[in-house]
Backbone bond lengths (Angstrom), bond angles and torsions (degrees), N, CA, C in turn:
res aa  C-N    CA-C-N  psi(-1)  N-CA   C-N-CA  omega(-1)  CA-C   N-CA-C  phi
1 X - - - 1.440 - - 1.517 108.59 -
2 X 1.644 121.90 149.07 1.228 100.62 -172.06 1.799 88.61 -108.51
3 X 1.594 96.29 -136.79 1.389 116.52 -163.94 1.855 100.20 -73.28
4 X 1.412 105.65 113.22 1.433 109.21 174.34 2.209 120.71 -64.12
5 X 0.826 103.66 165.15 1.582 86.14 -165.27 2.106 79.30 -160.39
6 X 1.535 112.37 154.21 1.095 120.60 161.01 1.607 120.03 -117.99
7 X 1.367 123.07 148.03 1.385 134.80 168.01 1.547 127.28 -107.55
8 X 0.524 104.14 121.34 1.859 108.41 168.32 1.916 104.89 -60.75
9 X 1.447 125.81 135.40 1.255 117.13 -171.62 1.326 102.44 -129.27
10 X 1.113 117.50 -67.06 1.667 128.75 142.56 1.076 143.46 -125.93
11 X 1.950 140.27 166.28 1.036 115.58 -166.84 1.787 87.40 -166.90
12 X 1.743 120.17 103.05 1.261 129.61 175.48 1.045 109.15 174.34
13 X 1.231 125.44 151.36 1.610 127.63 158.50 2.055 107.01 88.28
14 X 1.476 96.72 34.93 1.495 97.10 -161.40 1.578 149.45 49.42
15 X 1.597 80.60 30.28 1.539 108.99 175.57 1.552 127.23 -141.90
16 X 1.250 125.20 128.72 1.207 141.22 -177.04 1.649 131.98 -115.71
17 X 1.486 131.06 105.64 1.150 129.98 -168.02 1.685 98.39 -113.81
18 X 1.515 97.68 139.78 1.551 99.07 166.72 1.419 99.59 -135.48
19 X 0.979 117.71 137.11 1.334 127.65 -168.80 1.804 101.78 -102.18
20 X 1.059 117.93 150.85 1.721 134.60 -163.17 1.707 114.88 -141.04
21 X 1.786 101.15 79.68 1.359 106.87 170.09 1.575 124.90 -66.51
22 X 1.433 122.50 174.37 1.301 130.04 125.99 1.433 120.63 -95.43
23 X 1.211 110.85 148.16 1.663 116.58 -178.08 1.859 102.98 -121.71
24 X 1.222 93.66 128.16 1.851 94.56 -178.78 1.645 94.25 -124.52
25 X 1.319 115.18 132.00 1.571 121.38 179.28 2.050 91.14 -125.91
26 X 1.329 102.94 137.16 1.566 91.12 163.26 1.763 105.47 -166.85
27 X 1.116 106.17 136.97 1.662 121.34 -170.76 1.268 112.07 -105.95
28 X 1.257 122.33 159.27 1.768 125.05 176.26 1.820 90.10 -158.05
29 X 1.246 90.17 135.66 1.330 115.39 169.06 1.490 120.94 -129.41
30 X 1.365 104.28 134.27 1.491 123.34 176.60 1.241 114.85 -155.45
31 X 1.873 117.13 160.42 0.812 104.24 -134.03 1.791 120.13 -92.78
32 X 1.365 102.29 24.00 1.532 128.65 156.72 1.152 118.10 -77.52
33 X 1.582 136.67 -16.88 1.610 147.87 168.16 1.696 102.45 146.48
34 X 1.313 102.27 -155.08 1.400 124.34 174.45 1.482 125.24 -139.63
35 X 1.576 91.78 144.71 1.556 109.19 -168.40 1.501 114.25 -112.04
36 X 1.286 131.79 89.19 1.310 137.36 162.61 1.459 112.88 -63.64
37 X 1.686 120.68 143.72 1.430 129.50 130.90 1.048 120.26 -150.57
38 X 1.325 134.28 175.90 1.111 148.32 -173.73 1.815 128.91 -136.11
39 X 1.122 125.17 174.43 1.300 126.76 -179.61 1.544 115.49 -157.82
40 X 1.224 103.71 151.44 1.644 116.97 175.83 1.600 108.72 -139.20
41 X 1.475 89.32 125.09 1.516 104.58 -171.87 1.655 105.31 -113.28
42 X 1.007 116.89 125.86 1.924 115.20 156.16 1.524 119.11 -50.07
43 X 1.157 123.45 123.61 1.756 117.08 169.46 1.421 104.41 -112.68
44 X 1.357 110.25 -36.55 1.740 105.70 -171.30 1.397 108.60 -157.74
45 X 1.387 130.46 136.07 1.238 106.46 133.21 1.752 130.63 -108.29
46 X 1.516 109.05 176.31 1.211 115.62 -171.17 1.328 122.83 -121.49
47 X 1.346 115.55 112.48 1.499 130.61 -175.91 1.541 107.81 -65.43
48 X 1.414 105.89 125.27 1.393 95.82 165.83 1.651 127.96 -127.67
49 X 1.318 121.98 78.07 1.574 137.77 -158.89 1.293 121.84 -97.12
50 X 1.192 124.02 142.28 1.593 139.35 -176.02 1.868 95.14 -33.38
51 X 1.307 113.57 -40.77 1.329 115.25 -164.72 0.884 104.08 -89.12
52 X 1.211 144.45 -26.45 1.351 141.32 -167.03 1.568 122.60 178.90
53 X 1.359 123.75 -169.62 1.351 121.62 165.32 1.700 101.56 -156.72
54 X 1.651 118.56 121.80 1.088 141.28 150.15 1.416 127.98 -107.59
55 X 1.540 122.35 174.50 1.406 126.32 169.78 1.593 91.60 -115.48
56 X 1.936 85.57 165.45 1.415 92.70 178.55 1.960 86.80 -141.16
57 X 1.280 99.52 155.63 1.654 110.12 170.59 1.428 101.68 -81.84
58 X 1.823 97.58 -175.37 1.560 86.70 -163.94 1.542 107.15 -109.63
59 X 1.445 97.02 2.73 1.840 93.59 149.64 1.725 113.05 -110.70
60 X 1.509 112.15 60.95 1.051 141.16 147.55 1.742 113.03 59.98
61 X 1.196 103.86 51.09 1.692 117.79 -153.10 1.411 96.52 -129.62
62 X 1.246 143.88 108.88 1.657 155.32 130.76 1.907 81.18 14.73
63 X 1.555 91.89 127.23 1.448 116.62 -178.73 1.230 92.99 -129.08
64 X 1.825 132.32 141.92 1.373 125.10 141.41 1.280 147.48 -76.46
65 X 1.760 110.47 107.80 0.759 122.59 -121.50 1.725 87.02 -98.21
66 X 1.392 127.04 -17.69 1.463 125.23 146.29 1.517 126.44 -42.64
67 X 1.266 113.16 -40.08 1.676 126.42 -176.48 2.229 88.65 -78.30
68 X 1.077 148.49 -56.29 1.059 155.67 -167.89 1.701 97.40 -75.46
69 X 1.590 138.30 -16.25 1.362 110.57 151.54 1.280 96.18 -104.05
70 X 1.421 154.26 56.11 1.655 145.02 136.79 1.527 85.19 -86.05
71 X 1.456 108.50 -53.73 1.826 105.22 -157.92 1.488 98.78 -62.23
72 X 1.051 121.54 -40.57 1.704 106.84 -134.05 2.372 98.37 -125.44
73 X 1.482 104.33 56.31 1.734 107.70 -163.80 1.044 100.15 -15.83
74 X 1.276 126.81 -69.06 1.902 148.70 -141.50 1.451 84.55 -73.62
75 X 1.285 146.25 -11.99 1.330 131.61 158.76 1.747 127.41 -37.61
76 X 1.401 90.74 -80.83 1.621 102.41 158.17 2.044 123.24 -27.71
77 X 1.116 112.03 -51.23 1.365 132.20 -175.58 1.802 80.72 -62.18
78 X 1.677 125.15 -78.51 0.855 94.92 -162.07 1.223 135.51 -52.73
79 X 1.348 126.07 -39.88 1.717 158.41 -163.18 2.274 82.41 -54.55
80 X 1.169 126.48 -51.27 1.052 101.17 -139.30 1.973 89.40 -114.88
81 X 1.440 97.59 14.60 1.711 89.84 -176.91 1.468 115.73 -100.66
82 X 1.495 112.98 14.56 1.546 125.68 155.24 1.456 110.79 -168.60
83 X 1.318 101.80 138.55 1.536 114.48 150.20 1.408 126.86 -47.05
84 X 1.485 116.29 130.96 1.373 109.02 170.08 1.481 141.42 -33.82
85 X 0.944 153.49 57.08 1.783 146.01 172.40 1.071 76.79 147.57
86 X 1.601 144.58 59.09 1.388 99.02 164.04 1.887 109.63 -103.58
87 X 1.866 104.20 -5.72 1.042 111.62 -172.16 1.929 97.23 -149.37
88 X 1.442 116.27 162.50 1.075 105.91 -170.18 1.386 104.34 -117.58
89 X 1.848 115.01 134.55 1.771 105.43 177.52 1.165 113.49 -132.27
90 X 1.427 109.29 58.03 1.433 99.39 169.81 0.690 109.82 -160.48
């Protein structure tokens, strides 16, 4: 898995999704030049509701969503830097 990263997906109507990639970057050099690419993978997203807040996998299965703030710090920051609906992003 590479470097985890979070997104904002939507945010109105008393509901909040943040979606929870992996990011893979990787280069090779020789002595004809260099070849970069990269990838973005889905791991989770994260519900965020008047009632509560869970993750779900991305074949739609209860994710732990404790194990996803050890991985991912800036998780937390997001989870608590708005209330659900209070603005719309998507």
């Amino acid at each position: 898995m590479g470097t985890l990263r979070t997104r904002p997906v939507f945010n109105g109507l008393g509901l909040r999704l943040i979606a929870v990639e992996s990011v893979e970057v990787r280069h090779r050099s020789s002595p004809g030049g260099c070849q970069s690419y990269g990838s973005i993978r889905p791991i989770a997203v994260v519900v965020c509701r008047p009632e509560g807040t869970y993750a779900l996998d991305m074949e739609a299965k209860p994710a732990d969503l404790d194990q996803l703030r050890r991985e991912l710090p800036e998780l937390d920051a997001k989870l608590a830097s708005s209330e659900p609906g209070q603005s719309s992003n998507h």
